[in-house]
Wavefront OBJ file of the C-alpha trace (Angstrom):
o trace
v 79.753 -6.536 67.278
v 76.244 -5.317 65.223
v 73.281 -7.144 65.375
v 74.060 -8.681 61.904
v 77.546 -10.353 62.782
v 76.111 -11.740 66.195
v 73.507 -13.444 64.189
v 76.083 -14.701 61.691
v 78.147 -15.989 64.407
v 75.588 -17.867 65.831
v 74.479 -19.077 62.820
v 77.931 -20.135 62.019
v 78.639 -21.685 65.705
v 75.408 -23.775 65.169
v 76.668 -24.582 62.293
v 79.988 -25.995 63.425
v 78.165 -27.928 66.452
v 75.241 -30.100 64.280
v 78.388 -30.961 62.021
v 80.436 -32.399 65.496
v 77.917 -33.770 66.749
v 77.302 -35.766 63.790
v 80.907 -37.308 63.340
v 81.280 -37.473 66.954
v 77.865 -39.909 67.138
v 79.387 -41.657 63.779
v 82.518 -41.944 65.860
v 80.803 -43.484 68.803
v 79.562 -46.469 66.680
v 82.854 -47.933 66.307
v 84.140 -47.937 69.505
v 83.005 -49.897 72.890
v 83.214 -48.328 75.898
v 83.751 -50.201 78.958
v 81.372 -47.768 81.013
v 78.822 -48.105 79.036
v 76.071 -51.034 79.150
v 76.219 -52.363 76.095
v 73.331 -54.327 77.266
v 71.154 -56.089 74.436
v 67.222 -55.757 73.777
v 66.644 -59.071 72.348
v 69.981 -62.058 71.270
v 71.090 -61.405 67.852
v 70.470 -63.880 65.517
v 71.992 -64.872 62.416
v 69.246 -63.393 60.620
v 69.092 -60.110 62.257
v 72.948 -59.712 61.728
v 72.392 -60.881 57.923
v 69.686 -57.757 57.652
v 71.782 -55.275 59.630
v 74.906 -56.233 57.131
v 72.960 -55.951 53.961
v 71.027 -52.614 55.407
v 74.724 -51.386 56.140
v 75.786 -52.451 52.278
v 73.364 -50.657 50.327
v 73.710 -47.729 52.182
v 76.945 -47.464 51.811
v 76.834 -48.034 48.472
v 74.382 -45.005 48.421
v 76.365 -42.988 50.061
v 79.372 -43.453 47.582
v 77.165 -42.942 44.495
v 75.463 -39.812 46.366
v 79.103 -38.509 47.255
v 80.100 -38.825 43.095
v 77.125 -37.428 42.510
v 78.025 -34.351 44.541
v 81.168 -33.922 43.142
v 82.865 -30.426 43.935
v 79.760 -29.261 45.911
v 80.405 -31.615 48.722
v 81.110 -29.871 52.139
v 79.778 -31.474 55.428
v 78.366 -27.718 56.511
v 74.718 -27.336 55.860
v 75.837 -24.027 54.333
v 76.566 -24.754 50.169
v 79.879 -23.685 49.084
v 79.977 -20.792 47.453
v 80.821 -21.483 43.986
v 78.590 -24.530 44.447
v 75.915 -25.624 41.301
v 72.277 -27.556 42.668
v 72.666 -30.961 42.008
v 69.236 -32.763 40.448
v 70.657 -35.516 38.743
v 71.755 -39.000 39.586
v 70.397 -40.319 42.949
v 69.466 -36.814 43.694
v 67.010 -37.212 41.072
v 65.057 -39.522 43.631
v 66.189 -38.298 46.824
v 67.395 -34.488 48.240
v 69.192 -36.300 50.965
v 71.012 -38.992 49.914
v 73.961 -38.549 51.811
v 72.299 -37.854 55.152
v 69.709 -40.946 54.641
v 72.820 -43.359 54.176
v 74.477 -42.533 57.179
v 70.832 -43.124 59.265
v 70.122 -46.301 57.138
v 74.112 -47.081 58.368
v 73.668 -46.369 62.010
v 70.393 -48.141 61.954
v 72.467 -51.268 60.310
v 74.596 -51.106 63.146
v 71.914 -50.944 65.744
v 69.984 -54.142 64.043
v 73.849 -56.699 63.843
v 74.111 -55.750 67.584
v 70.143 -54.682 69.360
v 72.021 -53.248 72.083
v 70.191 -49.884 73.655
v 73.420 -48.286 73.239
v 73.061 -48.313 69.577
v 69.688 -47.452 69.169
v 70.303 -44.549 71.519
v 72.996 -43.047 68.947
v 70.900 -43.989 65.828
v 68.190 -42.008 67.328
v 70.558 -39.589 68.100
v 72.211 -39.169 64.810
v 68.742 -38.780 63.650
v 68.088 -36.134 64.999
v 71.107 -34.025 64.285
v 70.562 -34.833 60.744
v 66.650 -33.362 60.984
v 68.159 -30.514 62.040
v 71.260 -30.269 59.605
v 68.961 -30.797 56.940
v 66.181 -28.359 58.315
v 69.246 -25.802 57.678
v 70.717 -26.946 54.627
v 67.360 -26.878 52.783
v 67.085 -23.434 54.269
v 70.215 -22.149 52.732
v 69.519 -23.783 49.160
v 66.093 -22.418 49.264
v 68.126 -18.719 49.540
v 70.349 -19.757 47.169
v 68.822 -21.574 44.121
v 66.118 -19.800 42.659
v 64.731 -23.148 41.159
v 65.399 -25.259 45.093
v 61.535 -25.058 46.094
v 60.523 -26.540 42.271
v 62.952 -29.454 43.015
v 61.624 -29.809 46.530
v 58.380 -29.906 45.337
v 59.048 -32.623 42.960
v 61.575 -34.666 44.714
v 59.638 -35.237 48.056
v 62.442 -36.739 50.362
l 1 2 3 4 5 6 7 8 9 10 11 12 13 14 15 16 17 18 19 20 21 22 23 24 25 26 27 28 29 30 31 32 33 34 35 36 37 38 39 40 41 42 43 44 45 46 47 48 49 50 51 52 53 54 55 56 57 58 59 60 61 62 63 64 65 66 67 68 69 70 71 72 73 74 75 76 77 78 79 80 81 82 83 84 85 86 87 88 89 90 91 92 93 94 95 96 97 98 99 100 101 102 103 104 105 106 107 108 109 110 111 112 113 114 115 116 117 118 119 120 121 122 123 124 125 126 127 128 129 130 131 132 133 134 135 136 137 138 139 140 141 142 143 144 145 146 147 148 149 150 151 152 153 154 155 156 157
């Protein structure tokens, strides 16, 4: 194996594990484990599960509008498909990560209808997978899209 393919391969591996990790932490949120504390920080309230719901809404609302957006260039890799076109328009006039934001905004809803440490510990977790997912993704369309680091530039999140 050259030099090249290792790197390649462990590009591609590291790939493969920020995109598991990140459905297996989605995953997580909608099941209870026994073993686990699900210990709570503070009693929920009516409110605080009114806020969590709505938070949870609108970002899934988001998250369908980002996904139209996307069309045929969605892919939960980092890398862009090959054949793939930058997207500018829509919500991605306003935001580069739509997509990524909604699930955090999600988990975050979760954590807010239940204040148990066990959720904040995965949307903290799932937070930073997605720093690092998009730390590589913006990477690749910087490599790939001669006109990415204008857009970055003028879309700021």
């Amino acid at each position: 194996m050259t030099k090249f393919q290792l790197k390649f391969f462990l590009k591609s591996a590291y790939e493969l594990i920020l995109v598991c990790l990140q459905f297996f932490i989605i995953s997580l949120h909608f099941f209870q484990w026994e073993f686990i504390p699900q210990n709570q920080i503070i009693q929920v309230s009516p409110f605080s599960y009114l806020v969590g719901f709505l938070i949870i809404l609108i970002a899934f609302i988001i998250l369908l509008i980002a996904i139209k957006d996307l069309g045929r260039n969605l892919s939960p890799f980092p890398r862009p498909i090959s054949n793939s076109n930058l997207v500018t328009t829509g919500i991605y006039q306003f935001t580069r990560h739509p997509m990524y934001y909604s699930l955090i905004f999600i988990s975050f809803g979760v954590f807010i209808t239940k204040l148990s440490i066990y959720y904040l510990f995965l949307s903290i977790s799932l937070c930073l997978i997605i720093k690092f997912k998009i730390a590589l993704e913006e990477q690749y369309l910087k490599n790939k899209f001669n006109n990415y680091l204008l857009y970055k530039n003028e879309v700021k999140y």
